[in-house]
N, C-alpha and C positions, 0 to 999 in steps of 0.2 A: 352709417355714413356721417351722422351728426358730430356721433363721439368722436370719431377720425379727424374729423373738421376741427372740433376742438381740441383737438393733442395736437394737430399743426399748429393750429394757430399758438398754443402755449408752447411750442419749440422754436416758434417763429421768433417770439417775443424775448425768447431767451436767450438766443442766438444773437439780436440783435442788443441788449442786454451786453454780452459777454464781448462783442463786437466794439461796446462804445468805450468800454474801459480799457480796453485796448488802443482803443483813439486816443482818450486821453492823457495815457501815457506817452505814444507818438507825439501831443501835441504837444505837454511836457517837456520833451527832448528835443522839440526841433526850437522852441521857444528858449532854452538853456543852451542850444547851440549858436542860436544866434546873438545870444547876449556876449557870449565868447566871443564872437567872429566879430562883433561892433568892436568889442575892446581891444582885437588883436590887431583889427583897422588902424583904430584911435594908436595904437602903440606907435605902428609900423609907420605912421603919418607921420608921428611926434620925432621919430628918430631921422626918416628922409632918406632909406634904405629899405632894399629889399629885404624882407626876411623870409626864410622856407616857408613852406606849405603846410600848414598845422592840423598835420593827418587825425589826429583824437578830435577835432573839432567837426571834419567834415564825415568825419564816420559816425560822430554821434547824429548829424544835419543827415547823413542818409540814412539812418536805423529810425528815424522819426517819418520821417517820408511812406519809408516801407510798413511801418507798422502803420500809418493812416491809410494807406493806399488799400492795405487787405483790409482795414476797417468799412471803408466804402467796397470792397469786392464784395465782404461778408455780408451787408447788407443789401448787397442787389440779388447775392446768392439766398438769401433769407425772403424775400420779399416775391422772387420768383420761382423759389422751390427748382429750379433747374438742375437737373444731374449734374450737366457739364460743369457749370458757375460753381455747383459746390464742390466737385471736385478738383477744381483746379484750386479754389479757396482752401481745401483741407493739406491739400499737396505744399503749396506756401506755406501757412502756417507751419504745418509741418517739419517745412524746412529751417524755417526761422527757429523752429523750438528746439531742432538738434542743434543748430550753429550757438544758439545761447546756452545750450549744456554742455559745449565742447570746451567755449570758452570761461564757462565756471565749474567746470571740472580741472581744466590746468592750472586755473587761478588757485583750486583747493588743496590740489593734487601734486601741483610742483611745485617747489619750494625756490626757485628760480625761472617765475612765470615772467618775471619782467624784461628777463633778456628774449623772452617769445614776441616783444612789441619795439617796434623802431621808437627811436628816443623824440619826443616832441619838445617840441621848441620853443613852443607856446608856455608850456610849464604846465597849464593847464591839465594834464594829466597828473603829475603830480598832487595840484590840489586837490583832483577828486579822489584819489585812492586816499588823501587825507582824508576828507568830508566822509569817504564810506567807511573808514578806521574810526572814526570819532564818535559817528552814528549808526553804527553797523545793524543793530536790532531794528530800526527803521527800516533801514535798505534793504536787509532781510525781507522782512515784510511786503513789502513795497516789491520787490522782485519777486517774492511770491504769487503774489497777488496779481501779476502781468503771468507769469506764467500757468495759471491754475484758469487766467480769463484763457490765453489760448488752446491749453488743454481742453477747458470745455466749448470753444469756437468748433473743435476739430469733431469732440462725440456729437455735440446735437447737430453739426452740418451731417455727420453718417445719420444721424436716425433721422433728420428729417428728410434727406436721400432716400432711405429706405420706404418713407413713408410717399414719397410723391408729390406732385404738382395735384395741384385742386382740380379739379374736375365740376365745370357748373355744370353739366349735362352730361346723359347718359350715351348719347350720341356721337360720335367719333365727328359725322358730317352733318348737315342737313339731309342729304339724300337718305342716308339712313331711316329718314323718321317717315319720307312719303309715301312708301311703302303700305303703313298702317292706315295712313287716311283716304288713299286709291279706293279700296272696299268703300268706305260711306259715299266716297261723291259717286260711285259707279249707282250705287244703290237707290241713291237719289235722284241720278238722273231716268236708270230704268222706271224709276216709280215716275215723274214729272212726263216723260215721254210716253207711258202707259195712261196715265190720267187725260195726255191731250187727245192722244186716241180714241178713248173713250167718249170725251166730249164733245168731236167734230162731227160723229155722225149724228148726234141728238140736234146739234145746232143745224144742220142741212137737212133734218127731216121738218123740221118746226119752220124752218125757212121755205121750203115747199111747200106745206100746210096752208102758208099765208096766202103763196102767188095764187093755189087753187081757188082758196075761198073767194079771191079780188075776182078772179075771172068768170066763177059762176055766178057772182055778182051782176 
């Protein structure tokens, strides 16, 4: 039971480990989406017109959101070993990590990925597929490395699923345990009720012993 204790706890640890680097890319991107959205503001001010809705902006503002949100899921499913929590945390992930290999599969795979995304207005999309052409070994990386955290988000939420909630006691309930202890107080008290038995008639013989002696006194 020790060892099992310690394998949880070291998958606990890991989990929440794999969990946080995954926040921090969510915070990342919501921190980069919002420096976009001040500027798109500042733009949109400076000209005194509306301008469209700068969908690359609020898409990257809710892919930060989502990945922090499962990073806090992850860690309350971590912390309580809950079937439910961690399956519903691996189901997410899950889902996040095929929607990011669909969409860097047609990025790789079609050669006209870019008529697969409405045109932004912002421009902003633009400059990033620059920044990830300029620096691509980086980004590489860097997108690795989010993907490889929620890869392992996904196995150690199964094996510590597998493995269980803690258990401080052997016991399901209390009532379970009173059982065992019924025998000793039964036994105790036969013996305390048998002892007083015993010593009420010595105490009412010695008691009459007395009144006799006073009387033939």
């Amino acid at each position: 039971m020790a060892g099992r204790g310690a394998v949880r706890s070291c998958v606990q640890t890991a989990l929440k480990a794999a969990n946080s680097l995954v926040g921090l890319a969510g915070m990342a991107v919501i921190l980069y989406a919002l420096w976009m959205l001040r500027a798109w503001s500042a733009q949109a001010a400076h000209l005194h017109r509306h301008l469209p809705v700068p969908w690359f902006i609020y898409t990257l503002l809710g892919l930060g959101v989502v990945m922090c949100s499962l990073t806090c899921s992850g860690h309350i499913a971590a912390e309580t070993a809950n079937g439910a929590c961690l399956s519903c945390h691996m189901i997410f992930v899950f889902l996040l990590v095929i929607l990011e290999g669909a969409t860097t599969a047609d990025v790789f795979l079609n050669s006209n990925w870019e008529e697969d995304f409405p045109e932004d207005p912002s421009g902003n999309f633009a400059e990033f597929k620059e920044f990830v052409r300029s620096n691509f070994q980086i980004c590489e990386w860097v997108g690795l490395s989010v993907v490889g955290a929620q890869a392992l988000s996904i196995i150690l939420a199964m094996v510590l699923r597998a493995l269980g909630p803690e258990r401080e006691i052997d016991y399901d309930s209390d009532d379970d345990a009173v059982p065992a202890r019924l025998p000793l107080l039964r036994n105790q008290a036969q013996h305390g009720s048998s002892y007083v038995e015993t010593n009420l008639p010595r105490r009412s013989d010695s008691w009459t012993l007395r009144i006799l002696d006073k009387a033939n006194k």
